[in-house]
Every structure is written in C-alpha cells, then in structure tokens.
C-alpha positions, 0 to 999 in steps of 0.5 A: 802945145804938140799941135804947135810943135808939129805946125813948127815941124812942118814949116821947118821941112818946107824951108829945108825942101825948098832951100835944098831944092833951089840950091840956095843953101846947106842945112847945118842944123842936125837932123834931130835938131828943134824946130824952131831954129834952123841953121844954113849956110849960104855958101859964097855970101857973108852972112852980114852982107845976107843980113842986110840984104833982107833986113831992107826986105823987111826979113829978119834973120840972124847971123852965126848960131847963137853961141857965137855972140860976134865970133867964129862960131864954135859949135859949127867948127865942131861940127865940121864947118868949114870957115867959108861955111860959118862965115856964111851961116844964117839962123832962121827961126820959126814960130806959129806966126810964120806961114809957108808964104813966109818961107816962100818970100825968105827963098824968093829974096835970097834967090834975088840976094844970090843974084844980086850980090857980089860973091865973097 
C-alpha cells in the first residue's frame, strides 16, 4: 500500500511540474492535499467544453470538484477561487494504473485544446 501511495505521489508532482511548467494550468489542490485527486484550472476555457475535447481523446477527466454535483463549487469559492477559475476547474484523478505517459498524453491534448478552442 505505502509503495502504491508514493508511485500516486510521484505521478501526482509529474502532472503538477509539467502543467505548471507548460503554463496550462493553476493547481487548486493544496499542497497537502492526496494524491489521487488533483485539481486545476485551466483559466480561459469552460471546464465542459475541456471535458468534451478529451473525452473524444479518449481522456477522461472530471469538471468542478466533487462537492459540487453540477453547481458552483462551494469548497473552491472558499478557497478563494475566482469564478472564472471554478468554472474552468478540472478534476484529475490518479491510480497505480496510470503512467507518466498518461500525464504526457493529458498535457500534450490540452496544449492542443488551448490552441484549438475558442476562449471563454
């Protein structure tokens, strides 16, 4: 189990490094935060329209954060979230099924959603 949890641990940074390095994304989550669940937002792009874009990628991710369940996002306005921010949120999970190729692929198709889509 704990070499489970630090494999997650590990993919979770990657994703984080990669998408703050590429400027695709703010992270949401706290730094303290699980592993398995990292939250972002990709400022600019409606979270759906994200959703859509890699669903046909065959990349499934989630919108808001959890709480939400098709509204505004409570826990990310108490965090300080910005509506334009929520509205752009993306929930990634992770799992010992996921790779580092995975991550690659997410940040190669939303370089290619950022520059495909029409702003919000």
């Amino acid at each position: 189990l704990a070499k489970q949890y630090k494999a997650t641990q590990e993919l979770c940074d990657y994703a984080k490094e990669k998408l703050v390095n590429n400027k695709i994304a703010t992270i949401n989550s706290p730094e303290d935060a699980l592993p398995y669940v990292l939250n972002i937002s990709v400022n600019g792009y409606r979270s759906e329209t994200l959703l859509h874009f890699l669903e046909r990628k065959n990349i499934f991710v989630s919108s808001g954060s959890a709480c939400s369940k098709g509204n505004v996002s409570y826990v990310l306005k108490e965090m300080g979230k910005s509506d334009k921010e929520i509205d752009s949120a993306l929930r990634l999970s992770f799992s010992r099924f996921n790779t580092k190729e995975d991550i690659d692929v997410l940040i190669e198709q939303l370089i290619s959603a950022t520059k495909t889509l029409r702003k919000a």
